[in-house]
C-alpha positions as CSV (number, residue, x, y, z in Angstrom):
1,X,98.9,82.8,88.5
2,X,95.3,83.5,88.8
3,X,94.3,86.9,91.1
4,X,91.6,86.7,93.7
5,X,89.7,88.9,95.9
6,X,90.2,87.9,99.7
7,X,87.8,89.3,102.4
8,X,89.3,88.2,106.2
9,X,86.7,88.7,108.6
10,X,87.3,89.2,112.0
11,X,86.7,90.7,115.2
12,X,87.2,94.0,116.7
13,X,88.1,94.4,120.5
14,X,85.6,96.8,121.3
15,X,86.6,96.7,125.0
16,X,89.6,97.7,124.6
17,X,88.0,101.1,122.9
18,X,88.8,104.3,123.6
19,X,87.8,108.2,123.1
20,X,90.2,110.8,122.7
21,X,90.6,114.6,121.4
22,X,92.2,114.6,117.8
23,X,92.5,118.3,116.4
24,X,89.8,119.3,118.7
25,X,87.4,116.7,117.4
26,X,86.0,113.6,119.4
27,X,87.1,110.1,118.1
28,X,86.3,106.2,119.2
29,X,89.4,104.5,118.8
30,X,89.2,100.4,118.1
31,X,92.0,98.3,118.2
32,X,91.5,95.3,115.5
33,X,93.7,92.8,114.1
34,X,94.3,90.4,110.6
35,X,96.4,88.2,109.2
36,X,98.2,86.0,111.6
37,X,102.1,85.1,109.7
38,X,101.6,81.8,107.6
39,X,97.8,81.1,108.5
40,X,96.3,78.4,106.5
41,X,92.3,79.2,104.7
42,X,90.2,77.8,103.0
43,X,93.4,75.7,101.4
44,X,95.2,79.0,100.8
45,X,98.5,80.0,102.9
46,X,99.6,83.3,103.9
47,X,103.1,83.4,104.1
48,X,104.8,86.0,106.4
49,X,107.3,87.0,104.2
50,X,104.3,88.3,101.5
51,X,102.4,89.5,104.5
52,X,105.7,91.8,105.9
53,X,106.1,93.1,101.9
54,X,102.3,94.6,101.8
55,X,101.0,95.1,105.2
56,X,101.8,98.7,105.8
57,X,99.5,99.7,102.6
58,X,96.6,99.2,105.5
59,X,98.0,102.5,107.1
60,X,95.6,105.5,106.6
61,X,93.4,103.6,104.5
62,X,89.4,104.0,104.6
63,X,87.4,102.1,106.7
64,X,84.1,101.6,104.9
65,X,80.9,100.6,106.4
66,X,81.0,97.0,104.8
67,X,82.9,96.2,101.6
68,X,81.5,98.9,99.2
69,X,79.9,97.4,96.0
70,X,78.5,99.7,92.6
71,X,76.1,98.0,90.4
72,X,76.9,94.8,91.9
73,X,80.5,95.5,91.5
74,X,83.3,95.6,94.2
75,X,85.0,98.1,93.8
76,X,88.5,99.9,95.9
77,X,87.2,101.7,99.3
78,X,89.3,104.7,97.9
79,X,87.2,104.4,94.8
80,X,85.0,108.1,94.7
81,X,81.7,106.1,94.5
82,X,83.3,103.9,97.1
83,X,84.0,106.4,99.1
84,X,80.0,108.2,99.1
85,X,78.5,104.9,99.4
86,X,80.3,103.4,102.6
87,X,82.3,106.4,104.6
88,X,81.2,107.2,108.2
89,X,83.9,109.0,108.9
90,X,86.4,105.9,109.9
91,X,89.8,104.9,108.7
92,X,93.0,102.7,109.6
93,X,95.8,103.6,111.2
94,X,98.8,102.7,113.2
95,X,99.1,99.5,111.7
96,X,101.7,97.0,112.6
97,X,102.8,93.7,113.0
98,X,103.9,92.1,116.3
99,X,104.2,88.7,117.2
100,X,103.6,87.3,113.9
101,X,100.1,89.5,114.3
102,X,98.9,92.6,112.2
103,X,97.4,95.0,114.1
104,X,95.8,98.2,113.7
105,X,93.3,101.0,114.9
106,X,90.2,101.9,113.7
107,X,89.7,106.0,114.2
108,X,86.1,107.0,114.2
109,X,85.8,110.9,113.7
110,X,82.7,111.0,116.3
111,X,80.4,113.9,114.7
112,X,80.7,112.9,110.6
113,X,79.9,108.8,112.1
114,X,76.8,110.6,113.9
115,X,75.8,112.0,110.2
116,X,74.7,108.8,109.0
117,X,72.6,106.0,110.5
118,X,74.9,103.3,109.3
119,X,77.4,105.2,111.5
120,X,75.4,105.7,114.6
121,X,74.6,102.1,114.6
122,X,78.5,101.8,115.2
123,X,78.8,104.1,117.7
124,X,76.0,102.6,119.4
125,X,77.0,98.6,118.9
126,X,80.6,100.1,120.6
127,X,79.1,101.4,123.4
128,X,77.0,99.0,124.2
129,X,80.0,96.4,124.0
130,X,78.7,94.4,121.5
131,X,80.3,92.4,118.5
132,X,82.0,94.7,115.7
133,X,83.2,92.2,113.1
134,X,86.1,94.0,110.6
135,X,87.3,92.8,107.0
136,X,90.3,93.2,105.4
137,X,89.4,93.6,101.9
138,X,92.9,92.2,99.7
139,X,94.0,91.4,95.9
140,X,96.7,88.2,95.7
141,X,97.6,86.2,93.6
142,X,97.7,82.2,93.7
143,X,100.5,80.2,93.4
144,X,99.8,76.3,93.5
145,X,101.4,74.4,96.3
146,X,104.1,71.7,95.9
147,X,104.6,68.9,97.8
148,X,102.6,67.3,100.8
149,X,101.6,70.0,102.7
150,X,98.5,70.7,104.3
151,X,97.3,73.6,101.8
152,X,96.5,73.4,98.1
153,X,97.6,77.4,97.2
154,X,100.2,79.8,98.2
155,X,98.9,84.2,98.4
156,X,101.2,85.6,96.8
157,X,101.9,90.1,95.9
158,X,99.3,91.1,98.6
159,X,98.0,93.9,97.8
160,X,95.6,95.5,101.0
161,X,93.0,98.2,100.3
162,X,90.6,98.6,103.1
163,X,89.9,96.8,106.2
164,X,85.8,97.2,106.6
165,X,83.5,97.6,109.6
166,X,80.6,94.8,109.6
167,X,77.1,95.1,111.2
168,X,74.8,92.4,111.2
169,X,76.1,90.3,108.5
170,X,76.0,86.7,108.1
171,X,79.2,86.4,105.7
172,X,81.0,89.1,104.1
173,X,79.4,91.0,102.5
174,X,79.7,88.9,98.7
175,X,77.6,86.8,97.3
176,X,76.7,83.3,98.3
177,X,79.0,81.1,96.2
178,X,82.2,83.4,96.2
179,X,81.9,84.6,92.6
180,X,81.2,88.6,91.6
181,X,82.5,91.2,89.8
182,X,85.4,93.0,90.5
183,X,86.3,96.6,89.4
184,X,89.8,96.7,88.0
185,X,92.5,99.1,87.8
186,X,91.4,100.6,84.6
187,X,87.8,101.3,85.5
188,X,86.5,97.7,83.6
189,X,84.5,95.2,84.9
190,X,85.5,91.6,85.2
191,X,84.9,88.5,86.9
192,X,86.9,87.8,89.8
193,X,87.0,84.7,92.2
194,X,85.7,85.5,96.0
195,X,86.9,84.2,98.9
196,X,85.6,84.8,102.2
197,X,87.7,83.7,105.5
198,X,87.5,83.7,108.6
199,X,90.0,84.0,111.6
200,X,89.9,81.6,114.6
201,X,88.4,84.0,117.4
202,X,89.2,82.2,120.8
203,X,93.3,83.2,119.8
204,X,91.9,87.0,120.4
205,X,89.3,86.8,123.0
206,X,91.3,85.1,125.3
207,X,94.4,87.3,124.2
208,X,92.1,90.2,125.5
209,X,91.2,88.4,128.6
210,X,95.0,87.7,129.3
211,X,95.5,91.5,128.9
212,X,92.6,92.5,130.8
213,X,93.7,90.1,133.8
214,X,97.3,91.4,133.7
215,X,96.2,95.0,133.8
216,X,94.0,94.2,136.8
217,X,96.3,92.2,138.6
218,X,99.1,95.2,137.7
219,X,96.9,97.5,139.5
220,X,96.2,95.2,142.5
221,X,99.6,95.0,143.2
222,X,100.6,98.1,143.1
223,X,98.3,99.0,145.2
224,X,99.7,96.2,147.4
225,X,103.1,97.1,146.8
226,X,102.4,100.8,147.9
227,X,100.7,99.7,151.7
228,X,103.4,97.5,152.0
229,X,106.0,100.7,151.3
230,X,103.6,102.9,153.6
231,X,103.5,100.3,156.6
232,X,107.4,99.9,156.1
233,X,108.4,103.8,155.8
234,X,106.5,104.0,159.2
235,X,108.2,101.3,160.5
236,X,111.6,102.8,159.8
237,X,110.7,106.5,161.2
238,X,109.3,104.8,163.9
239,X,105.9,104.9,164.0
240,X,102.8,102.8,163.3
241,X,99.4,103.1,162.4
242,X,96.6,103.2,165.3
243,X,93.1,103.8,166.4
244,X,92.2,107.1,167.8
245,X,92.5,106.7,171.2
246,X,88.1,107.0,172.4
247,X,90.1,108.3,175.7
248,X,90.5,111.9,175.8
249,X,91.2,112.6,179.3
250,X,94.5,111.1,179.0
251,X,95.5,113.7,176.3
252,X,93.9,116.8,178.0
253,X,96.0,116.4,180.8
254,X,98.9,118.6,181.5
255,X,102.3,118.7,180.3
256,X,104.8,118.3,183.2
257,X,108.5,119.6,182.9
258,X,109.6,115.8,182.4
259,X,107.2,114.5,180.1
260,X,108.5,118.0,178.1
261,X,112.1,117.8,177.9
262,X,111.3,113.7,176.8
263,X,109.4,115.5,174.2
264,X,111.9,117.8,173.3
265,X,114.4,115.1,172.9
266,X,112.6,112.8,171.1
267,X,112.1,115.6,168.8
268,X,115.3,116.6,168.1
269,X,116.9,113.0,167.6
270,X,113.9,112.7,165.1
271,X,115.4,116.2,163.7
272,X,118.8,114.2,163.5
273,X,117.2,111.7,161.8
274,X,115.9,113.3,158.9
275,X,119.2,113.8,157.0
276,X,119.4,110.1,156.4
277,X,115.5,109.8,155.8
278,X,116.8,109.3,151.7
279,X,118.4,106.3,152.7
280,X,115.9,105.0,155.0
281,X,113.3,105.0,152.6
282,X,115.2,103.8,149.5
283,X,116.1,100.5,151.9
284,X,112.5,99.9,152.5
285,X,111.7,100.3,149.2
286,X,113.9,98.1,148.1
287,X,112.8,95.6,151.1
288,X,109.2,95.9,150.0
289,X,109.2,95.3,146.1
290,X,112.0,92.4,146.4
291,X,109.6,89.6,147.1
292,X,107.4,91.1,144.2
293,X,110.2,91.6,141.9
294,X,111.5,87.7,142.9
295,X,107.5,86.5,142.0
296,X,107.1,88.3,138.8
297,X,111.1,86.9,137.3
298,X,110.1,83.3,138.9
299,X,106.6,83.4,136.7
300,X,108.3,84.9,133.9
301,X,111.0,81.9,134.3
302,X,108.4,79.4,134.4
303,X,106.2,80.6,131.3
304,X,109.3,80.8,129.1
305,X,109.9,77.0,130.1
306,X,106.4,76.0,129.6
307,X,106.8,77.6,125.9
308,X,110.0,76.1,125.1
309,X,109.0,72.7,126.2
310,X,105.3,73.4,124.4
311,X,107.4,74.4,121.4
312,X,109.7,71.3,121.0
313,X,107.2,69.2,121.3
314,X,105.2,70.8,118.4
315,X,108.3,70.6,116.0
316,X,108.7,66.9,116.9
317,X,105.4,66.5,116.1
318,X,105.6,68.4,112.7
319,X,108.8,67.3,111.1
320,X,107.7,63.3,112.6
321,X,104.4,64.4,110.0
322,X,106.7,65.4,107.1
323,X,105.0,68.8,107.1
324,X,108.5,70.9,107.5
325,X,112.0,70.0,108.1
326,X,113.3,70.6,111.4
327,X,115.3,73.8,110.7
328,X,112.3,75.4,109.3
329,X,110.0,74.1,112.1
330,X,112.3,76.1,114.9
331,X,112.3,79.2,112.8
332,X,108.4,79.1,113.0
333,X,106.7,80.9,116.3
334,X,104.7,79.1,118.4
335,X,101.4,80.2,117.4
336,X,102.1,78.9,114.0
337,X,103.2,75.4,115.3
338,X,99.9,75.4,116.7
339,X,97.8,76.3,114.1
340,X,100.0,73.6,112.0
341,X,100.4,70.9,114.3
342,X,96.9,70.0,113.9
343,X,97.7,69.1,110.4
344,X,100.2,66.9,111.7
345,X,97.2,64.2,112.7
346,X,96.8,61.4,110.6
347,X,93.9,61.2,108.4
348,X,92.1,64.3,110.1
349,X,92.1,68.3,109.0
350,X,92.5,70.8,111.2
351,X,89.4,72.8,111.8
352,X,90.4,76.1,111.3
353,X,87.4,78.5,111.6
354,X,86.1,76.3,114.3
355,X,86.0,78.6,117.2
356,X,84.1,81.1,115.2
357,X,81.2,82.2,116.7
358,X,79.9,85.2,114.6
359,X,77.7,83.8,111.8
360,X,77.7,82.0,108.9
361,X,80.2,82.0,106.3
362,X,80.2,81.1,102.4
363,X,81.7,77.9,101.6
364,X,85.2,77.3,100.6
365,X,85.5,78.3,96.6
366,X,86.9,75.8,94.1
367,X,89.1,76.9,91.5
368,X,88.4,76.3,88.0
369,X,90.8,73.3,86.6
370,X,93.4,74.5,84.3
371,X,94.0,77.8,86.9
């Protein structure tokens, strides 16, 4: 099987960045993501099985400023030379895969980045919110599909070395038909085929914006949740919010014997009272958060069936296309369905990078025959 250099491009959520104190240095934290399980590019699919067996080699790996080259010559971000010509002072870490996702942290150590244009201009394009592509720089090797399926290659022995930052670049960062040189294991140069892809990026904006929304509407109804426990503690002790009273006269006047033993009584059945105050506020508690508690399982209820329903309809629509057999349609998640059902369309091809806004890419290679 033929080996190929693989550079995923995609985008990093600087909103979601963070500072925080790491050995009593500053660092800007950026959550990023890659390979999505069994994504389909540029007529190459990633299965999730090969993606599970290599993934975690990401983990406290450099991350280079753009995919470093010597001579003309890629060559591994933990390469020496590699190392001098793109390090700001940023690496990869707490890498993971949920939801069929990788995902993974890019730690900026704040005063090295600032030692280096190239890594101020990060800083800067973070704080300023603007777009910070990444690349996940990989060695696989291709395995030629079978059978009528909607890709003409299978990755196989994924092997990840760096995931890069990118400023201001049009593709990623390799030259314009796909082709270069390569670096091997043993120091020696050969020629190595180039493929440059890029991930869909409306899937992770409007992930983000679904977070974003559920954090705000979290804090919204807390803060909800905590006037309605207020208003019905109150209740329950008996009292109730007011105005001043503009009227002073009224409480300037004089106590009379009456009006003080009423006090005094009212004061000691209050007194009384207090032993079972633990009760009385777990009760309106409880009476407060119910109806919230009832909202948040009825929308949880609801999304699930949306999904399921979403989700058979998808298999159907795959298996009716000969793309997968039923069993191994239902073991798929539903992101996958999606990004396969589009296949399922008679005579049209999906459009994978099509929701890519963030420059031009290099065109799909084409393998040599005989490979």
């Amino acid at each position: 099987m033929p080996q190929v250099r693989v550079n995923v491009r995609t985008l990093a959520n600087v909103k979601a960045a963070r500072k925080e104190k790491r050995n009593g240095r500053d660092v800007m934290i950026v959550p990023s993501a890659t390979l999505p399980d069994n994504v389909v590019m540029n007529g190459i699919m990633y299965p999730a099985e090969e993606i599970e067996k290599g993934y975690q080699s990401l983990d406290r790996t450099p991350a280079p400023l753009s995919h470093p080259m010597v001579n003309g010559a890629y060559v591994s971000a933990r390469d020496p030379e590699g190392i001098n010509l793109g390090w700001i002072g940023a690496w990869n870490e707490n890498v993971r895969r949920e939801n069929g996702r990788v995902f993974l942290d890019k730690v900026i150590d704040i005063e090295i980045a600032n030692r280096s244009e190239g890594g101020k201009a990060v800083l800067n394009a973070i704080e300023k919110g603007e777009a910070v592509h990444t690349s996940t720089g990989l060695l696989a090797h291709l395995e030629a599909a079978n059978g009528d399926v909607p890709y003409s290659h299978i990755a196989r022995d994924l092997e990840f070395d760096h995931d890069a930052i990118l400023l201001n670049e049009k593709g990623a960062a390799t030259p314009d038909q796909g082709v270069g040189m390569m670096v091997n294991s043993k120091g020696e140069q050969e020629q190595i085929e180039v493929i440059n892809s890029a991930l869909e990026q409306a899937d992770n904006e409007l992930d983000w914006a679904v977070e974003s929304l559920a954090r705000a509407l979290d804090r919204r109804q807390k803060a909800s949740v905590l006037d309605r426990m207020k208003s019905a503690i109150l209740e329950a002790l008996g009292y109730s919010e007011r105005e001043p009273s503009t009227n002073r006269k009224e409480d300037d006047m004089p106590v009379s014997d009456e009006q003080f033993k009423s006090l005094s009584d009212e004061v000691k059945t209050l007194s009384e009272s207090m032993g079972k105050i633990g009760d009385t506020i777990a009760n309106a508690v409880t009476t407060a958060l119910k109806p919230v508690l009832d909202q948040q399982a009825e929308m949880v209820a609801n999304q699930k069936a949306k999904d399921d329903a979403e989700k058979a309809e998808l298999v159907e629509k795959v298996v009716k296309a000969n793309l997968l057999s039923e069993g191994a349609a239902k073991e798929l998640t539903l992101n996958a369905l999606r990004e396969l059902a589009p296949k399922a369309n008679p005579g049209k091809a999906a459009a994978l990078n099509g929701a890519f806004k963030g420059g031009n890419e290099a065109p799909a290679f084409k393998l040599p025959k005989g490979d």
